[in-house]
C-alpha positions in Angstrom: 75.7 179.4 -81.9 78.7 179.3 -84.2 82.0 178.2 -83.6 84.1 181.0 -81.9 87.4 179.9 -84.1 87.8 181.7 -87.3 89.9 180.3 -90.0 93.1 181.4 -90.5 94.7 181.3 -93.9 97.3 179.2 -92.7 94.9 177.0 -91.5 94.9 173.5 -93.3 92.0 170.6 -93.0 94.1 169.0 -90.0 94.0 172.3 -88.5 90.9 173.6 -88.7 89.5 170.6 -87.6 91.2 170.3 -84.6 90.4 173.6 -83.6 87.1 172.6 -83.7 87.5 169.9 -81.5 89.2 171.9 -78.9 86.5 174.5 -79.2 83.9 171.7 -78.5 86.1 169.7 -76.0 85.9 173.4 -73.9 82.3 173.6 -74.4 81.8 170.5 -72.9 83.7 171.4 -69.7 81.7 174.6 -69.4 78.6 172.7 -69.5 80.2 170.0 -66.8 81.0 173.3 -64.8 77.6 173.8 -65.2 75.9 171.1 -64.1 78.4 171.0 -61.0 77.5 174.5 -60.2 73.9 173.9 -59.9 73.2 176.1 -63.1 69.9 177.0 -64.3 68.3 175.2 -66.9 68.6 178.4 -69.6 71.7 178.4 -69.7 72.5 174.8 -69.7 70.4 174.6 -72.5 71.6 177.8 -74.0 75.3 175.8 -73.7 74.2 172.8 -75.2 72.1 173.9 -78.1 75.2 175.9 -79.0 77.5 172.7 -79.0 74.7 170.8 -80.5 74.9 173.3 -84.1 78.9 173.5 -84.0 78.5 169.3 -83.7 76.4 169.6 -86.7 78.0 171.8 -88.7 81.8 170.1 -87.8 80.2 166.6 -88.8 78.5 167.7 -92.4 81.8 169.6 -93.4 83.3 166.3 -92.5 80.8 164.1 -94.5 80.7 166.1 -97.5 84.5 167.1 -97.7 87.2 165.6 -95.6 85.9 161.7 -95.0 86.1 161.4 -99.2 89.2 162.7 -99.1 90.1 160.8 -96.4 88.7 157.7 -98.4 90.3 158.6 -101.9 93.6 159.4 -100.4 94.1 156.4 -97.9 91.9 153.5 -99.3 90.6 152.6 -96.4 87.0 152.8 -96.1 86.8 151.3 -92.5 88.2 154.3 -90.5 85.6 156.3 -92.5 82.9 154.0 -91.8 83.3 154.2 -88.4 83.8 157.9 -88.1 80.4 158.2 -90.1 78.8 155.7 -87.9 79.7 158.1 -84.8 78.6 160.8 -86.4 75.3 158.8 -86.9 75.1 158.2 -83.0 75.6 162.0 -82.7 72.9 162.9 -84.7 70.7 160.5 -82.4 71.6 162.5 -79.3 71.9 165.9 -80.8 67.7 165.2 -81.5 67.1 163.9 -78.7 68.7 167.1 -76.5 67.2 170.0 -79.0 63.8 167.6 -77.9 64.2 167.8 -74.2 63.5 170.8 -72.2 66.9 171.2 -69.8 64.7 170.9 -66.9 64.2 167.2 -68.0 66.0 165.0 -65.7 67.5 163.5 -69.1 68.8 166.2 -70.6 72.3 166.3 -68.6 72.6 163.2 -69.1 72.2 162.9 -72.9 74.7 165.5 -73.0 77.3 163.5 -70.8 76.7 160.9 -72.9 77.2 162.8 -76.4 79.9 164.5 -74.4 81.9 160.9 -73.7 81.0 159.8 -77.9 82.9 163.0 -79.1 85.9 162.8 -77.0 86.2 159.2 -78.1 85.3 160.0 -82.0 88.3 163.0 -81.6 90.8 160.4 -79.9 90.5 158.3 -82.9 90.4 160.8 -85.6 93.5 162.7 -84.1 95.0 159.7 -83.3 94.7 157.9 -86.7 93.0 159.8 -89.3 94.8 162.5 -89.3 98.5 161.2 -88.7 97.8 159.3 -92.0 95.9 162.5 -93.9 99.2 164.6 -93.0 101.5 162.0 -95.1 99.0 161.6 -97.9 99.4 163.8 -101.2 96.2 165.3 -100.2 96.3 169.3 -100.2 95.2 170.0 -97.4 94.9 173.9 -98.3 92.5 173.5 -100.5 90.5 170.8 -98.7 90.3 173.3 -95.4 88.9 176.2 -97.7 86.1 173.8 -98.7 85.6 172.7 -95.2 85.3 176.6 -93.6 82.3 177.0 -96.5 80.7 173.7 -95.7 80.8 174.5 -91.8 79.9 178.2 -92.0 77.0 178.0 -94.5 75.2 175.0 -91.9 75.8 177.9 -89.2 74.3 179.9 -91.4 71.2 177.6 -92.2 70.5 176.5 -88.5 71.0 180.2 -87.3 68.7 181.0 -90.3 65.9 178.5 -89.0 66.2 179.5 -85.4 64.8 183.0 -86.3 61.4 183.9 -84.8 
């Protein structure tokens, strides 16, 4: 349920989102192998609800912490925008798969489909954001601290409201 990566001191924005995205990137490919393998449904869904919380805690930490930054640093609100529109899209699917039962004929498909979003919405941000956010003045540090609490106190709060 939470993301396997733990933050290393080290570890700056750049880096500790990426190593999200490669977390979730090999999620996805697990769930693939999955599907390919004829896997039951419990652990499909087990798979996805898991990359459905480390979606939504990556994407609030995000929102509330790096996509200002990103604004206030590089002045362009239309990189943002978009990114925030994704994320939007995500949210959309991420309800839709935590509604479906696994053995819905829709569920692996809603996943494929959130699966093909977030590659895309990585591409980009790795591609563009975060070339740019490494040449701002931004520190980066401090902005990665504030991104491990954001991300690990969702984790918290959705493992919280998954208890019995």
């Amino acid at each position: 349920m939470t993301l396997d990566n733990q933050p290393d001191p080290a570890d700056d924005a750049i880096d500790l989102l990426a190593l999200d995205h490669d977390e979730i990137r090999q999620w996805f490919d697990e769930y693939d192998d999955l599907v390919d393998d004829g896997t039951d449904d419990e652990a499909r869904q087990a798979l996805a609800l898991q990359i459905c919380n480390a979606l939504t805690a990556h994407t609030a930490a995000e929102e509330e912490v790096f996509y200002p930054a990103v604004r206030a640093a590089l002045g362009d609100d239309d990189e943002v925008d978009e990114a925030e529109s994704e994320h939007a899209a995500m949210r959309e699917l991420i309800g839709q798969i935590q509604l479906l039962d696994a053995s819905d004929d829709r569920f692996d498909t809603t996943v494929a489909v959130l699966s093909e979003l977030v590659r895309r919405h990585v591409q980009e941000e790795e591609g563009e954001i975060f070339p740019l956010m490494r040449e701002s003045r931004t520190d980066l540090q401090i902005l990665g601290e504030q991104i491990a609490a954001v991300r690990e106190d969702v984790l918290a709060s959705l493992a919280e409201s998954s208890k019995p």
